[in-house]
N, C-alpha and C positions, 0 to 999 in steps of 0.2 A: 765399631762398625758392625753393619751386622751382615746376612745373608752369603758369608764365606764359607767356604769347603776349605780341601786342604790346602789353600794356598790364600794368597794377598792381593789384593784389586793391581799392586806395583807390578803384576802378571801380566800387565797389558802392555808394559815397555818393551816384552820380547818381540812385539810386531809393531812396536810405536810408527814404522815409515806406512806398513798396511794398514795402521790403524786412521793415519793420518789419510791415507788415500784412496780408502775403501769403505770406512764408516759413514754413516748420510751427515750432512750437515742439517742446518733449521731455514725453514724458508722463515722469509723475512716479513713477511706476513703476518704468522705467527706471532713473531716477536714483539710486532707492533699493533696487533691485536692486544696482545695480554699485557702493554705497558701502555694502553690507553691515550696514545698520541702523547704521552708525557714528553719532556723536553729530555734529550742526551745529557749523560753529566757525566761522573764518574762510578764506572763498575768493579765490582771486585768479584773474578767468576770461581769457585769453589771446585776444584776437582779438574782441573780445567783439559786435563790430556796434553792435545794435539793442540790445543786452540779451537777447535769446532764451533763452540757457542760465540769465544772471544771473536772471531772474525767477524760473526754475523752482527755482534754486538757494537764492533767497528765501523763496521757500512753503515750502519744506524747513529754511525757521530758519537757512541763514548767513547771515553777513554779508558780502559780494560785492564785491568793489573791480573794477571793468573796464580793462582796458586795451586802445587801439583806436588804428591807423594813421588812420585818417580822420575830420576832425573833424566833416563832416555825418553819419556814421552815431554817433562820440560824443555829439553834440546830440542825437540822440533819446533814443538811451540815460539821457543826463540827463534828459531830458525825463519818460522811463518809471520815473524817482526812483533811478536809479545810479550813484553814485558811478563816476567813469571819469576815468582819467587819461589822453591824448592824447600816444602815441607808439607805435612800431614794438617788438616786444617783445626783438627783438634789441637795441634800442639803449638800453632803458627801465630805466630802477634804480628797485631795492626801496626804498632808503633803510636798509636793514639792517631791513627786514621780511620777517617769517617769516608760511606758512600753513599751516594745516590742508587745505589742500585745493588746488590747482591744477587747471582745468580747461579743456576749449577744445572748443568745437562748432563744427563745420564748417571748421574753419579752421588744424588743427595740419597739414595737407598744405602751406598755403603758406610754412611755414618750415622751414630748414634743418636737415637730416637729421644728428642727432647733436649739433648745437649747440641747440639745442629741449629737447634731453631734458637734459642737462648744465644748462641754466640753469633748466630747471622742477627740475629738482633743488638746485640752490642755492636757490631759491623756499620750498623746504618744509621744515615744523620737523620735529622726528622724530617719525617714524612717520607724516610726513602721508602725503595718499594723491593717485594723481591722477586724473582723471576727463577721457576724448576721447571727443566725443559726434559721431555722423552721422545725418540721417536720410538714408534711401536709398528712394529716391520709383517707382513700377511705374503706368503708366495703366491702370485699367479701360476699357476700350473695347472696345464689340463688333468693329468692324473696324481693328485698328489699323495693318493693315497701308494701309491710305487715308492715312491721318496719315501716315505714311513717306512716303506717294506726293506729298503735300505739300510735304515736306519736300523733295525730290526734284527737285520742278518750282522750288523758287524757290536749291536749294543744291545742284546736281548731284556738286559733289565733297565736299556736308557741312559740317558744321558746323565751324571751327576748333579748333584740335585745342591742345594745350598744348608747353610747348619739351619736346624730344626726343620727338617724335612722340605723348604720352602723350594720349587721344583725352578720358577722363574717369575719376575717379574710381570705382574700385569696392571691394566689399567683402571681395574678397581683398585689397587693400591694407591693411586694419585689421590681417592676419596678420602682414605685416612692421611694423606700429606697434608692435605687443605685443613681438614681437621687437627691436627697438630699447628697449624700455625695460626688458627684461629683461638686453639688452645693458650697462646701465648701472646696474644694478645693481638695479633694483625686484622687486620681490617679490610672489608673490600676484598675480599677471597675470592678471586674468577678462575674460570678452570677453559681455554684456548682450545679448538681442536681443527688441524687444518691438513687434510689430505694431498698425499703427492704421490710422485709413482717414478719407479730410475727401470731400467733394464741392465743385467748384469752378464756378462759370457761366463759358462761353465766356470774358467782358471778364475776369473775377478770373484765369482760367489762363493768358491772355496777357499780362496783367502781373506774374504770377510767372514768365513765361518770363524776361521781361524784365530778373527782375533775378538772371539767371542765368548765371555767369562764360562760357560759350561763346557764349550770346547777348551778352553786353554787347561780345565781341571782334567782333561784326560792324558791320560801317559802317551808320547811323542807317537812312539812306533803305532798305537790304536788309534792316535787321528789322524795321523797320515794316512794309513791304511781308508778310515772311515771316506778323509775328503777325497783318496783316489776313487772309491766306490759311486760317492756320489758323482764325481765328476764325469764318470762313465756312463751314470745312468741319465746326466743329463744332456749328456754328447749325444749320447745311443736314442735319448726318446723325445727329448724338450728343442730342438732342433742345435742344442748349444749354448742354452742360454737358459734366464730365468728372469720376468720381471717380480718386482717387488713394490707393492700399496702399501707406503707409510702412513702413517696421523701423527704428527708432531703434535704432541700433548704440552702446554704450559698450564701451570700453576699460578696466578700472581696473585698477589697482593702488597696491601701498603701497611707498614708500621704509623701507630700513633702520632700524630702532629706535638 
């Protein structure tokens, strides 16, 4: 996997129930944009948390099997009625099962570049397709440059950053995604982009911080401290709240016939 600090993506099971209830989901729009009206079959979603993509991929009529490194973020998952199987997707076997569909939100960055794409391709029958989902989150704030100064007073040199200096995911990285799987032979490479927007109260935006890989690398007693600051400052000056402009970014394409 790549883009880790001192710790393991399985970091995200300490808030599995906030992650479950705080994180955005995928409009469905999206979804059906970047699968081209194809017909529902059988998905296999890669990384899969909470369920977030498997849900949406359920209201869209597949059948969704999950698979997930950490077993407090697979216990909700089941919990949210999906099917999940409990292991590392590098180390995980199909059992000589094929899909119509492979997918992975938020989560094809933390595995390895080149061997990810090669085994979602053993993964799918022909002509499946696959589908990597992000959402990429922007604050509405009238002064956000306060919020920095926040930031600032309790993280002077920042937030931690990932191995090889990589500070956080952006959406020029979906460019080289597409290109890796073009590299390997897929076809029909679209790249989705579909705008939305939630409103969050001060408490709901600092427990979404919380269960946010840069945050969860900081030591307990400094992000506590950080998210009580923020939440000060958004009590004291945003009226209480904070909206946020997503773009659910997919990825699709289809494997060889």
């Amino acid at each position: 996997m790549t883009d880790r600090a001192g710790w393991a993506p399985t970091s995200f099971g300490a808030r599995a129930h906030d992650y479950d209830r705080l994180r955005p989901g995928y409009p469905l729009q999206a979804l059906t944009e970047a699968l081209a009206g194809g017909p529902p079959g059988t998905a296999l979603d890669i990384g899969c948390g909470t369920g977030k993509l498997a849900t949406a991929l359920a209201a869209l009529g597949h059948e969704v099997t999950g698979v997930e490194p950490d077993t407090r973020m697979a216990e909700v998952a089941s919990a949210n009625g999906l099917a999940v199987e409990v292991g590392a997707f590098e180390t995980w076997e199909s059992g000589g099962r094929r899909f119509d569909l492979v997918a992975c939100g938020q989560a094809w960055h933390w595995l390895r570049p080149g061997e990810r794409t090669e085994k979602a391709l053993r993964c799918l029958g022909p002509a499946g397709r696959i589908l990597l989902a992000w959402n990429f989150g922007a604050y509405a704030l009238r002064d956000a440059a306060r919020l920095n100064a926040v930031y600032a007073s309790v993280l002077p040199d920042g937030l931690p950053a990932g191995s090889g200096g990589r500070v956080s995911l952006s959406e020029s990285d979906l460019d080289g995604y597409a290109e890796e799987l073009r590299s390997h032979g897929f076809q029909h490479v679209t790249r989705t982009a579909v705008p939305w927007q939630t409103r969050l109260t001060s408490r709901q935006f600092c427990e979404l911080l919380a269960t946010e890989s840069r945050h969860l690398a900081l030591p307990e007693a400094v992000r506590r401290r950080l998210l009580g600051e923020v939440a000060a400052f958004l009590d004291a000056e945003a009226d209480g709240g904070i909206g946020v402009n997503y773009t659910c970014l997919v990825v699709g394409a289809s494997a060889a016939g």
